[in-house]
TORSEPA-269835 format. One line per field, with one value per residue (C-alpha): chain; residue in one letter; residue number from 1; z, x, y. Coordinates in nm, 4 decimals, decimal comma. Layout:
% TORSEPA-269835
c: [A | ...] $
r: [A | ...] $
k: [NUM | ...] $
zz: [Z | ...] $
xx: [X | ...] $
yy: [Y | ...] $
***
This chain:
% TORSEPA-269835
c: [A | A | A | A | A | A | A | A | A | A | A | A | A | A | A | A | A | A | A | A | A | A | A | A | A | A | A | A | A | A | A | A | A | A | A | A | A | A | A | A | A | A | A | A | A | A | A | A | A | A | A | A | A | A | A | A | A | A | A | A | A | A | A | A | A | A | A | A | A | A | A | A | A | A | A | A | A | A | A | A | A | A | A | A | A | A | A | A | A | A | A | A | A | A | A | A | A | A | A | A | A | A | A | A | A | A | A | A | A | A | A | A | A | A | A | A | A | A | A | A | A | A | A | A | A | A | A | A | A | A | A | A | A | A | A | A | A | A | A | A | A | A | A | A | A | A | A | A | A | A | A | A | A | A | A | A | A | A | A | A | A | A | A | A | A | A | A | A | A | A | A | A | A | A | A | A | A | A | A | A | A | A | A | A | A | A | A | A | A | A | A | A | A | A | A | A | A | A | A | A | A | A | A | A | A | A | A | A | A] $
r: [X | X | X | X | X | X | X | X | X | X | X | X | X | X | X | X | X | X | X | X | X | X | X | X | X | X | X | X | X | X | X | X | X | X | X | X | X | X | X | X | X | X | X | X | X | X | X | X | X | X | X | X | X | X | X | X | X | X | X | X | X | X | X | X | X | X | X | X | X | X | X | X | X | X | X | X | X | X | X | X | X | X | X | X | X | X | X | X | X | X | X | X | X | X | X | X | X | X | X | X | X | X | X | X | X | X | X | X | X | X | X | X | X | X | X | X | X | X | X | X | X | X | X | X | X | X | X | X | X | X | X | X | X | X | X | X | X | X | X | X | X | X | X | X | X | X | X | X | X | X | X | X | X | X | X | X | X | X | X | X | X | X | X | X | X | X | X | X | X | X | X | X | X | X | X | X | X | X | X | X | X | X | X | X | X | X | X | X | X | X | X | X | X | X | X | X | X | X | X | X | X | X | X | X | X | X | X | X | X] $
k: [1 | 2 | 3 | 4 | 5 | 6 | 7 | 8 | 9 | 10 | 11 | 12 | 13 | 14 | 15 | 16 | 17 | 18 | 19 | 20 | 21 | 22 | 23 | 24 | 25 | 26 | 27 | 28 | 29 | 30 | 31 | 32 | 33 | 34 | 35 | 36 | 37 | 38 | 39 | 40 | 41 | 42 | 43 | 44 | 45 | 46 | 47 | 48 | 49 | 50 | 51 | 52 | 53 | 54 | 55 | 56 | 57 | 58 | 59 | 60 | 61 | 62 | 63 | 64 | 65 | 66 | 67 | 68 | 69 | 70 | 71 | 72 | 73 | 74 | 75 | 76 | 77 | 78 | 79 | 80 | 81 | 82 | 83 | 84 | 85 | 86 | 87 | 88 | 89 | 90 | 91 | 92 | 93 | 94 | 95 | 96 | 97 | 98 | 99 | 100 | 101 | 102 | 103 | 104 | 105 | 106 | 107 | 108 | 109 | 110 | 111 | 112 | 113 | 114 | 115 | 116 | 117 | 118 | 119 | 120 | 121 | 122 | 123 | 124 | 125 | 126 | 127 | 128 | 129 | 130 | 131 | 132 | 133 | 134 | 135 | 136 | 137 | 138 | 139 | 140 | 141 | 142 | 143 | 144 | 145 | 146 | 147 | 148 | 149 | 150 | 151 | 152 | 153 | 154 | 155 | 156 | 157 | 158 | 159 | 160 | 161 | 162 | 163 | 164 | 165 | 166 | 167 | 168 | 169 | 170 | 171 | 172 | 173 | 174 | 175 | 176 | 177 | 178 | 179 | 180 | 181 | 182 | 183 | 184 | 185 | 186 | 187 | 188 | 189 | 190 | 191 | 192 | 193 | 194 | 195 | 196 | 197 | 198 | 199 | 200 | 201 | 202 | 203 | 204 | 205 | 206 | 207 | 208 | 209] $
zz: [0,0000 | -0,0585 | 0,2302 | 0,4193 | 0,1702 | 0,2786 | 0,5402 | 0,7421 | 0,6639 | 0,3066 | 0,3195 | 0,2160 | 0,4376 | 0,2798 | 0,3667 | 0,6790 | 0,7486 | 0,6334 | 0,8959 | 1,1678 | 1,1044 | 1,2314 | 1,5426 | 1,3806 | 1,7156 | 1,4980 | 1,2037 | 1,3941 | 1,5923 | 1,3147 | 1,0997 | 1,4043 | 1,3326 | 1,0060 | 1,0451 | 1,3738 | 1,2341 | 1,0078 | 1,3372 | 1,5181 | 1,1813 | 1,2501 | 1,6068 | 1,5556 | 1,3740 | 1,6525 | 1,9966 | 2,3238 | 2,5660 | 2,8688 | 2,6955 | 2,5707 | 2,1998 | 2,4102 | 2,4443 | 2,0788 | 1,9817 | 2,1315 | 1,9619 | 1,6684 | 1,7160 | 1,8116 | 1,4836 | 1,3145 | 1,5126 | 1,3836 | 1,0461 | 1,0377 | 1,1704 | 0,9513 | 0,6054 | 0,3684 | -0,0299 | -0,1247 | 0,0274 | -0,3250 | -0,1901 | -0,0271 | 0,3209 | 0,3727 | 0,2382 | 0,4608 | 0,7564 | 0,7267 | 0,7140 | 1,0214 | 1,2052 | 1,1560 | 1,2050 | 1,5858 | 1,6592 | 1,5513 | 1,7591 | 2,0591 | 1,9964 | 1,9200 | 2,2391 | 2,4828 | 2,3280 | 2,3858 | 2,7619 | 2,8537 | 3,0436 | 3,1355 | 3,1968 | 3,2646 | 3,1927 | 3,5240 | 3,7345 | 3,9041 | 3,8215 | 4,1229 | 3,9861 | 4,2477 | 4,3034 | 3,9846 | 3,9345 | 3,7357 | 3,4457 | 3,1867 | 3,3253 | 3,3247 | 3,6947 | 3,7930 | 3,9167 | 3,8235 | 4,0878 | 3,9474 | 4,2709 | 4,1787 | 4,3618 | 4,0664 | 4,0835 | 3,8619 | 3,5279 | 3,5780 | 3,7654 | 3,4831 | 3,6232 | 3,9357 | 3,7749 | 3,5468 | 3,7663 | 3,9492 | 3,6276 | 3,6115 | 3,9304 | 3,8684 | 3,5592 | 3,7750 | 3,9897 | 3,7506 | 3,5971 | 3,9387 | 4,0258 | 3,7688 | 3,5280 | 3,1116 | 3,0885 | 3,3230 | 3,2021 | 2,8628 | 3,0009 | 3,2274 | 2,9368 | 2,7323 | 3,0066 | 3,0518 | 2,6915 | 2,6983 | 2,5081 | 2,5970 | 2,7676 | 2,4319 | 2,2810 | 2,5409 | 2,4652 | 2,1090 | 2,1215 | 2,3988 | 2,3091 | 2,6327 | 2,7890 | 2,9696 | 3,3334 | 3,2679 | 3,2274 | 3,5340 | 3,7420 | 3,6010 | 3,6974 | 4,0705 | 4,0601 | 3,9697 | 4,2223 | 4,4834 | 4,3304 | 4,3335 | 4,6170 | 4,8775 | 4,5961 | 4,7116 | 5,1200 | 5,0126 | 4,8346 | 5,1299 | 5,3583 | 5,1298 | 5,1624] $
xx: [0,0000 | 0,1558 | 0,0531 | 0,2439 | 0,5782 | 0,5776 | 0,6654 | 0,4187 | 0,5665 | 0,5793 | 0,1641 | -0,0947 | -0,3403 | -0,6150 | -0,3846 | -0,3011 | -0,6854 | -0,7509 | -0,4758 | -0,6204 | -0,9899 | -0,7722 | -0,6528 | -0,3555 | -0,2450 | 0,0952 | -0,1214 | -0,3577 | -0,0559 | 0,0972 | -0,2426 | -0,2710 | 0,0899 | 0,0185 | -0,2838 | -0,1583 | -0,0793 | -0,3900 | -0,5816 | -0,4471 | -0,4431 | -0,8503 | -0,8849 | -0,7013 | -0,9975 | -1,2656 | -1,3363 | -1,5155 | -1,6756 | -1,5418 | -1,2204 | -0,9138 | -0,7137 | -0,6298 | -0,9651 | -1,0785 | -0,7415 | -0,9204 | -1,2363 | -1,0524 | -0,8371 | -1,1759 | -1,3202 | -0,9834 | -1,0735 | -1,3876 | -1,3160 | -1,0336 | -1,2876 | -1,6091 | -1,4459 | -1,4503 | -1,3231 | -1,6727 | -1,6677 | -1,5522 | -1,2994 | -0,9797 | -0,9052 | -0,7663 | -1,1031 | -1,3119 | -1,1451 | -1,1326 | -1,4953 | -1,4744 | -1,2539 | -1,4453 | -1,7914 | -1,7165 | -1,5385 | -1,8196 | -2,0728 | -1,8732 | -1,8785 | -2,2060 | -2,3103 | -2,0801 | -2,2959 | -2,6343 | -2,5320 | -2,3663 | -2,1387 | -2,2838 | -2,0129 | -2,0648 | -2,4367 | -2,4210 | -2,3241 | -1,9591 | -1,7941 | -1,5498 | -1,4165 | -1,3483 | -1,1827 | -0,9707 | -0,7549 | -0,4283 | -0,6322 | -0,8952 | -1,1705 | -1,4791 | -1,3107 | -1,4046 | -1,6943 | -1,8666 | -2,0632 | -2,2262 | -2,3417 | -2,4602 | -2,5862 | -2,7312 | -3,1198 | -3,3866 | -3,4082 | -3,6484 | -3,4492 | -3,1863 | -2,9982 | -2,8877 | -2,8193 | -2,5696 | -2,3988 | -2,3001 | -2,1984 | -1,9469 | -1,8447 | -1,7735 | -1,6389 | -1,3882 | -1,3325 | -1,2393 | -0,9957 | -0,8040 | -0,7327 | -0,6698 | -0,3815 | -0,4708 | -0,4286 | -0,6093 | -0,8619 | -0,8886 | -0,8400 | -1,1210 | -1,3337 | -1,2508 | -1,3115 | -1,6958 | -1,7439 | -1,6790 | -1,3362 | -1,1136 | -0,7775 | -0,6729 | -0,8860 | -0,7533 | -0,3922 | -0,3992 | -0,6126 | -0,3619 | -0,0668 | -0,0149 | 0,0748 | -0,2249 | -0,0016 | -0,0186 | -0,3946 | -0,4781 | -0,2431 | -0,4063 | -0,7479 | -0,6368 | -0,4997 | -0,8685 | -1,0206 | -0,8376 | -0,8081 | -1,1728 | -1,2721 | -1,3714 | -1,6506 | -1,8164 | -1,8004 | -1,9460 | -2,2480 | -2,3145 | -2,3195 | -2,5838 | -2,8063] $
yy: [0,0000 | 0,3808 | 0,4700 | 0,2504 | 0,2830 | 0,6333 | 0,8471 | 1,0325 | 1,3704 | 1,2818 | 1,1785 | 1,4838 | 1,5491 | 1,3373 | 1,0400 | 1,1149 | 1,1954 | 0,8486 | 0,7093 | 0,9393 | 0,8369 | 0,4479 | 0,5934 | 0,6718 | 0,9537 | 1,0470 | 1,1055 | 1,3332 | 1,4684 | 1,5496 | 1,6840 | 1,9300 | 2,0720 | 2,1308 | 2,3220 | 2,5413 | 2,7778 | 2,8215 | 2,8072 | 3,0541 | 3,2708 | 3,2415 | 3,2764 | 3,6107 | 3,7083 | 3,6602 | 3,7856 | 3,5774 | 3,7259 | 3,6026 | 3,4191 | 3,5392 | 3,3753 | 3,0705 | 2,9760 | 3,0516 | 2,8531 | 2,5356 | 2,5870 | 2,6049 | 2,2874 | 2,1266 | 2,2273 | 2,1118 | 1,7493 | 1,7574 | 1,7938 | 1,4665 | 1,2809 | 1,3693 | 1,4324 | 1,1645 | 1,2023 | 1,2632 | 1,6167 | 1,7337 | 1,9531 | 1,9205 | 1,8637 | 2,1847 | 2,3289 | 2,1494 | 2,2063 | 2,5778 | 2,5961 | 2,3646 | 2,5588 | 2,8664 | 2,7086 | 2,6222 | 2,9158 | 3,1399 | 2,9085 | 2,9571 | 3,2910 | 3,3415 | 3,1076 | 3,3300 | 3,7094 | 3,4820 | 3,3598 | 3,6868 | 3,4707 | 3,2369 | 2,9072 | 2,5286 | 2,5890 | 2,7835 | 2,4834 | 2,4635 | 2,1078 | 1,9808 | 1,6980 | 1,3726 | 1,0471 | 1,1059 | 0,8228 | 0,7823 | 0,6028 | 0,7016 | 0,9733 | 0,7370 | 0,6596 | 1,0102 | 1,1440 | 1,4943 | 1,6664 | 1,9733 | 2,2291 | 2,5810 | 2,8668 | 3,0440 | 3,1056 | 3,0161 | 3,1217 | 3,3741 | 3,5740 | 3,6878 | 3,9657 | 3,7931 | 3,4759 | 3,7550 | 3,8662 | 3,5424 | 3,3689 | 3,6675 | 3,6367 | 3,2244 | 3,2669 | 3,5301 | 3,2830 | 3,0339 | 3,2891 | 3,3601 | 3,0247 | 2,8005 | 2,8081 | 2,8647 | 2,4787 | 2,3953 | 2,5748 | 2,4426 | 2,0888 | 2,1478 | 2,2769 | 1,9559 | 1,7143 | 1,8667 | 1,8247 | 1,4578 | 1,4343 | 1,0866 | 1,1320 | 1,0448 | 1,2956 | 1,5957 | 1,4997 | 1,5443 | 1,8677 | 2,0083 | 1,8679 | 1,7132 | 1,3807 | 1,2236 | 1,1906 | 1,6105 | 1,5932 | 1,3443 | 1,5724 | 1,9008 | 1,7263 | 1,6530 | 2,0413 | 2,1481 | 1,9560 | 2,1126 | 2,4657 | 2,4436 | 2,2634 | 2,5364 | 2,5886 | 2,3406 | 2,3905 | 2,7275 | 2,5453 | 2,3575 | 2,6794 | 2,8260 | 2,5482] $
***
């Protein structure tokens, strides 16, 4: 098979798409290298309320994911086509989602992640706690999204930020290393970090009720 006579540098991206669709992590590793620089080309472009370029960067890898794993040869254009469109189409959604929300994170309800072990996620457990009030009461719940999403800001790291943000949206280990370009021992130890960054959050929500 040419594929497998060449090199993966010497592949185009349709080929190394194909590998990547196979699990292929230094096809996609090396996929995401080629279009970095495209991607932050894009993000450059757009503002997010509440974010700053390293959090439209990772919508745009995430869009640049999506793309390697959706596009097949029947797209009628090339890879590099499709994902452009890609990367733009979640970074506007984000965008568009943080002007509609004013702010409004995690679907207003504080993760504190727990008994995180040194293997895949599905060993942790999620519990969401919120003092935010009821929908109907808009301005309030406003004004505490801000103040969470401050929060979130002043005590945990860019990385773990965006790690956070990818572990709430489902992504693997797997997945969250190759969109962060990081080793999964740096994610479960980012993970523990959050947990007890974040932790008093929780004490707090228990006070309140």
């Amino acid at each position: 098979m040419i594929i497998q006579e060449k090199g993966l540098q010497d592949l185009s991206d349709e080929q190394l798409v194909f590998l990547a669709k196979n699990l292929d992590e230094d096809a996609i590793n090396l996929l995401f290298g080629r279009y970095k620089n495209l991607v932050n080309a894009i993000a450059r472009s757009y503002f997010l309320i509440g974010g700053d370029i390293e959090d439209i960067v990772q919508e745009g890898m995430i869009g640049l994911y999506k793309a390697i794993r959706s596009y097949t040869p029947d797209k009628k254009a090339s890879f590099k086509t499709f994902a452009n469109v890609c990367i733009r189409h979640q970074i506007q959604n984000q965008v568009k989602k943080a002007s509609s929300e004013k702010n409004k994170i995690l679907s207003t309800a504080l993760p504190i992640l727990e008994d995180l072990g040194d293997e895949e996620h599905e060993k942790g457990k999620i519990l969401l706690i919120s003092n935010l009030p009821t929908p109907d009461d808009k301005l309030i719940a406003q004004e505490n999204a801000k103040e969470l999403n401050k929060t979130i800001k002043e005590n945990l790291s860019s990385l773990e930020r965006r790690i956070l943000t990818l572990y709430l949206r489902g992504f693997s280990y797997n997945e969250i290393s190759n969109l962060g370009q990081v080793n999964k021992k740096t994610i479960d130890n980012a993970l523990t970090r959050i947990k007890n960054k974040l932790s008093f959050l929780k004490e707090e929500d228990k006070k309140i009720v």
